[in-house]
DSSP file (Angstrom, degrees, kcal/mol; ACC not computed):
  #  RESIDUE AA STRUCTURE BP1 BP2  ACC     N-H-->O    O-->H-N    N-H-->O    O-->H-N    TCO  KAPPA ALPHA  PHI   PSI    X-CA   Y-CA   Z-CA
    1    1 A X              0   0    0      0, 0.0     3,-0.0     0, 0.0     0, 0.0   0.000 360.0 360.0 360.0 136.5    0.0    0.0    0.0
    2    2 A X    >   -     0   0    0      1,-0.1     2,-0.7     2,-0.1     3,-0.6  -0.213 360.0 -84.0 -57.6 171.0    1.4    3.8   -1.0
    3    3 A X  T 3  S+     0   0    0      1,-0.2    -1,-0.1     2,-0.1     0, 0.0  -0.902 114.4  20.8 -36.4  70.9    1.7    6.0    2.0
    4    4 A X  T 3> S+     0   0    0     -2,-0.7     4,-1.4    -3,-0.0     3,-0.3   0.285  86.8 116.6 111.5  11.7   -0.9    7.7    3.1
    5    5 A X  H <> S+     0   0    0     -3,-0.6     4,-3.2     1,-0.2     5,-0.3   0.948  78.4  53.7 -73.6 -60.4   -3.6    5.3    1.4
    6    6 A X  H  > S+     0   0    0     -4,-0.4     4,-1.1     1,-0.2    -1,-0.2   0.690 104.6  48.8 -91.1  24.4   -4.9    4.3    4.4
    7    7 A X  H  >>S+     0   0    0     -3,-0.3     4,-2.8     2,-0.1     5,-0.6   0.788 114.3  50.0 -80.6 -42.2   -5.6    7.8    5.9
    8    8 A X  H  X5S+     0   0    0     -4,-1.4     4,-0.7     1,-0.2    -2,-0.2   0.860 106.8  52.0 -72.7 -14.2   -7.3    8.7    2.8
    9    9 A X  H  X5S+     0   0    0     -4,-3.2     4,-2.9     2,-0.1    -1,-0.2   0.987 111.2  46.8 -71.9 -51.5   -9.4    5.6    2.8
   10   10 A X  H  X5S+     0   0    0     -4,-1.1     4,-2.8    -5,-0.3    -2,-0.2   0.865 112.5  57.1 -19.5 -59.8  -10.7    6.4    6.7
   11   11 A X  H  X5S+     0   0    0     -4,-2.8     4,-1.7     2,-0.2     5,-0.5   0.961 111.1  36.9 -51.9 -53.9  -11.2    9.9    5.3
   12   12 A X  H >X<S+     0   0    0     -4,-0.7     4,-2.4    -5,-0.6     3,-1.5   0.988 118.2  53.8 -67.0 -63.0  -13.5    8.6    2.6
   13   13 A X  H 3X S+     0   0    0     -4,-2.9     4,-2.1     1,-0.3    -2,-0.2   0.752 112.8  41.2   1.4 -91.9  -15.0    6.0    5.1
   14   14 A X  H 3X S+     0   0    0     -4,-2.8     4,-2.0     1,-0.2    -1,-0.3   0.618 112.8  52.0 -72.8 -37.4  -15.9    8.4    7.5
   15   15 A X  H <X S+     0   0    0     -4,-1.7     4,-3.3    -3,-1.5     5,-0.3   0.683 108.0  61.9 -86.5 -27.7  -17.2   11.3    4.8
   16   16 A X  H  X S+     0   0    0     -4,-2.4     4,-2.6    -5,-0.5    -2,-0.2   0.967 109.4  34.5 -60.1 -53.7  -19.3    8.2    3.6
   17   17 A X  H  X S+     0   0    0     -4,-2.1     4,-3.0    -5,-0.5    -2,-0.2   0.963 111.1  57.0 -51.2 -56.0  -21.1    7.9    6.9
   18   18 A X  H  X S+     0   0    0     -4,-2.0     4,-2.1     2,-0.2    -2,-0.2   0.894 116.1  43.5 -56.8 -50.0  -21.3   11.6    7.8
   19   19 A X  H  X S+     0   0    0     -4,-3.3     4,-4.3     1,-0.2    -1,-0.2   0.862 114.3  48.0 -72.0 -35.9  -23.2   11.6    4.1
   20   20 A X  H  X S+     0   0    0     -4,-2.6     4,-1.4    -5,-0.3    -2,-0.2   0.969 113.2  53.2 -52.1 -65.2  -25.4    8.3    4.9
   21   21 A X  H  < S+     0   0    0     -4,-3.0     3,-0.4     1,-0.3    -2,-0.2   0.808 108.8  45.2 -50.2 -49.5  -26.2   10.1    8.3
   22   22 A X  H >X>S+     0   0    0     -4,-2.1     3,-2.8     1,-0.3     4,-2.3   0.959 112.8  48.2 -81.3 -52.7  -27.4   13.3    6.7
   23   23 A X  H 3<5S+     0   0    0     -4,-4.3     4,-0.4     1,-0.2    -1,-0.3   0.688 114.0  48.9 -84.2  19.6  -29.8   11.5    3.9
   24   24 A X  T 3<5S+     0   0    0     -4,-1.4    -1,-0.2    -3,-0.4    -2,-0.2   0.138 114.6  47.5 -89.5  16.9  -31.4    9.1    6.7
   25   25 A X  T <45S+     0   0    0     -3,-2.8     4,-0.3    -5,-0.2     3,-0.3   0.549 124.7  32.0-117.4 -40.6  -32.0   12.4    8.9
   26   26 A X  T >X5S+     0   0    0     -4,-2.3     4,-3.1     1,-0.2     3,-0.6   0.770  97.6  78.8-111.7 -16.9  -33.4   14.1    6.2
   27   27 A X  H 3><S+     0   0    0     -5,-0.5     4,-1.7    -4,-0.4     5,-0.2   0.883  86.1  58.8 -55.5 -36.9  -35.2   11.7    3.9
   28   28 A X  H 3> S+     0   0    0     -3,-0.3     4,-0.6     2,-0.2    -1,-0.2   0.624 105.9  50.0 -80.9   5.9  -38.6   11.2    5.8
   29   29 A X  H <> S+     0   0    0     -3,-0.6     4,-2.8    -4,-0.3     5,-0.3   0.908 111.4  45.8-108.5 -15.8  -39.2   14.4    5.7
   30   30 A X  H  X S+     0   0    0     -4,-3.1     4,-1.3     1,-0.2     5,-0.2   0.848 115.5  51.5 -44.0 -30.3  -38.5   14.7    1.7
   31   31 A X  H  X S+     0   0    0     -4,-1.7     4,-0.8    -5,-0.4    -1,-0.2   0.942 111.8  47.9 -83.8 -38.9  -40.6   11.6    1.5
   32   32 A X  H >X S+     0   0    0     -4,-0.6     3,-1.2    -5,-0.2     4,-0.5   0.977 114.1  41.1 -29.2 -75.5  -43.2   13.4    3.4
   33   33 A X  H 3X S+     0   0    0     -4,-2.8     4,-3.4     1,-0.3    -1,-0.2   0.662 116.0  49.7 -67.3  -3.7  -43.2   16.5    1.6
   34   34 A X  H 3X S+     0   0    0     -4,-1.3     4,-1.4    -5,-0.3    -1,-0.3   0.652 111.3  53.1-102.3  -4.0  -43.0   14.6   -2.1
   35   35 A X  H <X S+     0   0    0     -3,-1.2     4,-2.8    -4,-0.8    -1,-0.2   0.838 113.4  43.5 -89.8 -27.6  -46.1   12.2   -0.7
   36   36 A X  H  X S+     0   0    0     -4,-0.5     4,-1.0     2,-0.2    -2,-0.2   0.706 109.9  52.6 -99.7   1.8  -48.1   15.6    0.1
   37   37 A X  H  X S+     0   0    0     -4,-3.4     4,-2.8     2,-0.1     3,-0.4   0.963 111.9  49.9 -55.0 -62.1  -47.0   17.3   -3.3
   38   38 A X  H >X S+     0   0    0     -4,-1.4     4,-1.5     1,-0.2     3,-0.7   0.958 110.3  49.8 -26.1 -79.3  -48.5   13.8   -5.0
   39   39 A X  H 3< S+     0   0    0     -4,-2.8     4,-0.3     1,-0.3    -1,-0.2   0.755 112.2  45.1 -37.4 -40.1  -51.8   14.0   -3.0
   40   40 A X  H >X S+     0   0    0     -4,-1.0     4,-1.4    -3,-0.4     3,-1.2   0.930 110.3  54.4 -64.6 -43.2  -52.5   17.7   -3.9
   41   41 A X  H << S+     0   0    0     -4,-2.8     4,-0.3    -3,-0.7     5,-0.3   0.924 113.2  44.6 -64.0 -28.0  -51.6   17.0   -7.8
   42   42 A X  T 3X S+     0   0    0     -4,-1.5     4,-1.0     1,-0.3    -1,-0.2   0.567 109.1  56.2 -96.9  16.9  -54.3   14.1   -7.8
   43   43 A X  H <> S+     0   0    0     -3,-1.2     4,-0.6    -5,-0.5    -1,-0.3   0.603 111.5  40.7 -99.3 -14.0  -56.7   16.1   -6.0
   44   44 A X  H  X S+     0   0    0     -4,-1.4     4,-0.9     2,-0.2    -2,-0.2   0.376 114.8  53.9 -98.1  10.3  -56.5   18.9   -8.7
   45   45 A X  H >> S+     0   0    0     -4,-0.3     4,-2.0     2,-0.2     3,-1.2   0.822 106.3  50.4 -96.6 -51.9  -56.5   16.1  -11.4
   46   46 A X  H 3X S+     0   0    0     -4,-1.0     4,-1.8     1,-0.3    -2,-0.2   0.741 112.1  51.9 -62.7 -25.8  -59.6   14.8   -9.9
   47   47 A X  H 3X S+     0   0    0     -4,-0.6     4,-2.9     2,-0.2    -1,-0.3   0.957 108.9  46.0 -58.7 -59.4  -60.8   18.5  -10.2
   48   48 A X  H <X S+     0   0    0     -3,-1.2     4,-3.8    -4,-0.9    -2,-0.2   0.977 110.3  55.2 -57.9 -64.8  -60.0   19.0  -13.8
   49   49 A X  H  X S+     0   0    0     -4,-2.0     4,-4.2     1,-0.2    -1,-0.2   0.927 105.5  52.7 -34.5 -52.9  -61.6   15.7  -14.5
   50   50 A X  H  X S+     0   0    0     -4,-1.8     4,-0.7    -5,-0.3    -2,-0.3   0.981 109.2  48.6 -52.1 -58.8  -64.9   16.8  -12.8
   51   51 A X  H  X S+     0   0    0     -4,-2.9     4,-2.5     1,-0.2     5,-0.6   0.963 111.6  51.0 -56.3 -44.6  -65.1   20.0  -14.9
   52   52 A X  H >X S+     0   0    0     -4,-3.8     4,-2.7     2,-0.2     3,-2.7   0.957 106.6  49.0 -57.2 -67.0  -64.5   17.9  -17.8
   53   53 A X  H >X S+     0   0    0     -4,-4.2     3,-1.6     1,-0.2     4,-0.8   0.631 118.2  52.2 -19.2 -98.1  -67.5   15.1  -17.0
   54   54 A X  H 3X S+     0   0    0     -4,-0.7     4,-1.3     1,-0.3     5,-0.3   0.476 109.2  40.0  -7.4 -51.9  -69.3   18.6  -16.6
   55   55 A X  H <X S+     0   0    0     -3,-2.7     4,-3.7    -4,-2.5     5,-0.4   0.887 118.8  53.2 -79.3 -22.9  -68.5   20.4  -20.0
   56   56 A X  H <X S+     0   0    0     -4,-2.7     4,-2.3    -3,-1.6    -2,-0.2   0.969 105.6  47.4 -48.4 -73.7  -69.0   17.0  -21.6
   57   57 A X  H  < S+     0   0    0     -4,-0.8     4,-0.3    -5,-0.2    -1,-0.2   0.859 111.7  55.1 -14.3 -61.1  -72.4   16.4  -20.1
   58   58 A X  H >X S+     0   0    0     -4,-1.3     4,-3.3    -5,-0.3     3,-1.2   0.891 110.2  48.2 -68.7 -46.4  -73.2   20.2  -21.4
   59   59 A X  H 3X S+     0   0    0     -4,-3.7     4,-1.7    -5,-0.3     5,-0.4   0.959 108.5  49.0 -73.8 -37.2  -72.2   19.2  -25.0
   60   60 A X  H 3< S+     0   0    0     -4,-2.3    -1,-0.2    -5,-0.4    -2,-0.2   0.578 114.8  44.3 -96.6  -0.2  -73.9   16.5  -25.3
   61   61 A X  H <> S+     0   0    0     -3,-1.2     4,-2.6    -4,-0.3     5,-0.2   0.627 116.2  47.9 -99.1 -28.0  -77.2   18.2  -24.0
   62   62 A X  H  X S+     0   0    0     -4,-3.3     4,-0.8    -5,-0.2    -2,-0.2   0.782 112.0  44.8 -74.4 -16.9  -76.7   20.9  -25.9
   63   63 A X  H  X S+     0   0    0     -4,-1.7     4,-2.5    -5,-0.3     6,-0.2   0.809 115.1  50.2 -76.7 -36.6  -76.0   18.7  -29.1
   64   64 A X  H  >>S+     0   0    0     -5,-0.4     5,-1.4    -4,-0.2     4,-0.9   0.941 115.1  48.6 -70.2 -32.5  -79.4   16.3  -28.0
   65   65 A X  H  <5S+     0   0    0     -4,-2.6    -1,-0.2     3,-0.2    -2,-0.1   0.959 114.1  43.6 -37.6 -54.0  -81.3   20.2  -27.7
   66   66 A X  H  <5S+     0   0    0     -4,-0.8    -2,-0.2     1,-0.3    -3,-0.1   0.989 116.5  46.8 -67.0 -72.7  -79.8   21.2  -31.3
   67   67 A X  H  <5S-     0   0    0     -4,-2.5    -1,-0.3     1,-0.2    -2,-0.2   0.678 116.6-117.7 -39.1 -26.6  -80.9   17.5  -32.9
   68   68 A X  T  <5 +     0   0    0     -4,-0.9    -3,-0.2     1,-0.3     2,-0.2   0.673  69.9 137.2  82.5  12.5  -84.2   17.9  -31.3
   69   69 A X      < -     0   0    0     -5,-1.4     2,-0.7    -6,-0.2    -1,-0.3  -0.431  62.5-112.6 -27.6 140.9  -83.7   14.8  -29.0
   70   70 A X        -     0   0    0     -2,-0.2     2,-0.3    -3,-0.1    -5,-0.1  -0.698  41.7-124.3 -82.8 109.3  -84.4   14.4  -25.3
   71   71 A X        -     0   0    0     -2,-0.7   -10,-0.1     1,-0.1   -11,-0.0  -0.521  26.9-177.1 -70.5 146.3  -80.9   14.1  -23.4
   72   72 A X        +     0   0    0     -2,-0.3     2,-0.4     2,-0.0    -1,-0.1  -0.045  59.3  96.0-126.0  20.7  -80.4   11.3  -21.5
   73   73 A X        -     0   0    0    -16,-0.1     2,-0.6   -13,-0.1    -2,-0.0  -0.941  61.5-159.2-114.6 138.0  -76.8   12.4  -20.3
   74   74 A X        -     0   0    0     -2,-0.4     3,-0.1     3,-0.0   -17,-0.1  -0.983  28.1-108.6-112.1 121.1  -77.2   14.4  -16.6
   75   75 A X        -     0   0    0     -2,-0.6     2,-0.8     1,-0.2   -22,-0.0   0.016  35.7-104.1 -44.7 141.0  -74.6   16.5  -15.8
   76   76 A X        -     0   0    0    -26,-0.1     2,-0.7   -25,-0.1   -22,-0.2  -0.564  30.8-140.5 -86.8 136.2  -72.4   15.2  -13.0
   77   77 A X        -     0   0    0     -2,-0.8     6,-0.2     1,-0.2    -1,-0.0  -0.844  10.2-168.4-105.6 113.8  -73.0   17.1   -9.1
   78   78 A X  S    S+     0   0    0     -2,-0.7    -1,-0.2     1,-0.1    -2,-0.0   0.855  84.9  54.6 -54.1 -43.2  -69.7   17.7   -7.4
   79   79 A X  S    S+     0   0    0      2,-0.0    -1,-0.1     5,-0.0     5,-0.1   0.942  71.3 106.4 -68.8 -91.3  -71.9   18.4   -4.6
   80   80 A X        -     0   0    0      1,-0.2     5,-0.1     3,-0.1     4,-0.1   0.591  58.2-150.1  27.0 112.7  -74.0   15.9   -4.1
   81   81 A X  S >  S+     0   0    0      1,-0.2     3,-1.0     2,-0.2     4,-0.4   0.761  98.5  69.1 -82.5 -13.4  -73.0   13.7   -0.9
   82   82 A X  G >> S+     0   0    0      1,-0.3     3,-1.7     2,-0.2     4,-1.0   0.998 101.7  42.3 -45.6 -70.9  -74.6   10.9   -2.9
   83   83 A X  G 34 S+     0   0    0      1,-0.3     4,-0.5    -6,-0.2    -1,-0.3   0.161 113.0  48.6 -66.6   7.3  -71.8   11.0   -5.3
   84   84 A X  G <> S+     0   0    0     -3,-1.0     4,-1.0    -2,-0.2    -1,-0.3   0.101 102.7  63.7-123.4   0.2  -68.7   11.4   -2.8
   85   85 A X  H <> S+     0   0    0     -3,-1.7     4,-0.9    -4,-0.4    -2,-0.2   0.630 106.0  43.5 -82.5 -41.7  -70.0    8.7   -0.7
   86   86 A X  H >< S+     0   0    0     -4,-1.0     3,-1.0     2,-0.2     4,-0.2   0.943 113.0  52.5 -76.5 -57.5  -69.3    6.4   -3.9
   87   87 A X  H >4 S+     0   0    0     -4,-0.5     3,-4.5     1,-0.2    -2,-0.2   0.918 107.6  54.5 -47.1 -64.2  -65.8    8.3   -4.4
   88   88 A X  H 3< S+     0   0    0     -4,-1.0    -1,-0.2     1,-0.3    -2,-0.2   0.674 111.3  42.3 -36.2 -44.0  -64.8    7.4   -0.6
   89   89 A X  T <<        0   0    0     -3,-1.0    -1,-0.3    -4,-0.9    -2,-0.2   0.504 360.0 360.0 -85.2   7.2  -65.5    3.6   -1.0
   90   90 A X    <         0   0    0     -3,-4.5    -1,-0.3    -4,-0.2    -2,-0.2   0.412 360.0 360.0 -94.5 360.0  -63.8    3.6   -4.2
């Protein structure tokens, strides 16, 4: 072994640890924050989606209007505890 190899292995060793130490002190709360970034993006996808059901619904009553037809599509009610009752068990 050269000279000084094995202080500079120790060195690395030990920098190795120090680095280990720091991402297992600071990884659950990145894993935290990146779980409650997720949760917010699929609660604004699930938003978007709803408007869409919604304009969808609206075109297709307004196309069954134009045709002279009787619609048989009901716009979907965000509101409706009926309908978030369904989401919840889903």
């Amino acid at each position: 072994m050269r000279a000084g190899a094995a202080d500079r292995i120790a060195a690395a060793a030990e920098a190795q640890d120090g680095t280990w130490a720091d991402f297992r002190r600071r990884s659950p709360a990145l894993i935290a924050e990146a779980q409650r970034l997720l949760q917010a993006r699929l609660e604004h996808t699930g938003a978007v989606l709803g408007q869409v059901g919604t304009a969808w619904a609206a075109e297709a009553q307004a196309r069954d209007a134009l045709a002279g037809r009787r619609s048989e599509v009901d716009p979907p009610r965000p509101d409706d505890p009926a309908d978030r009752a369904d989401d919840e068990g889903a």
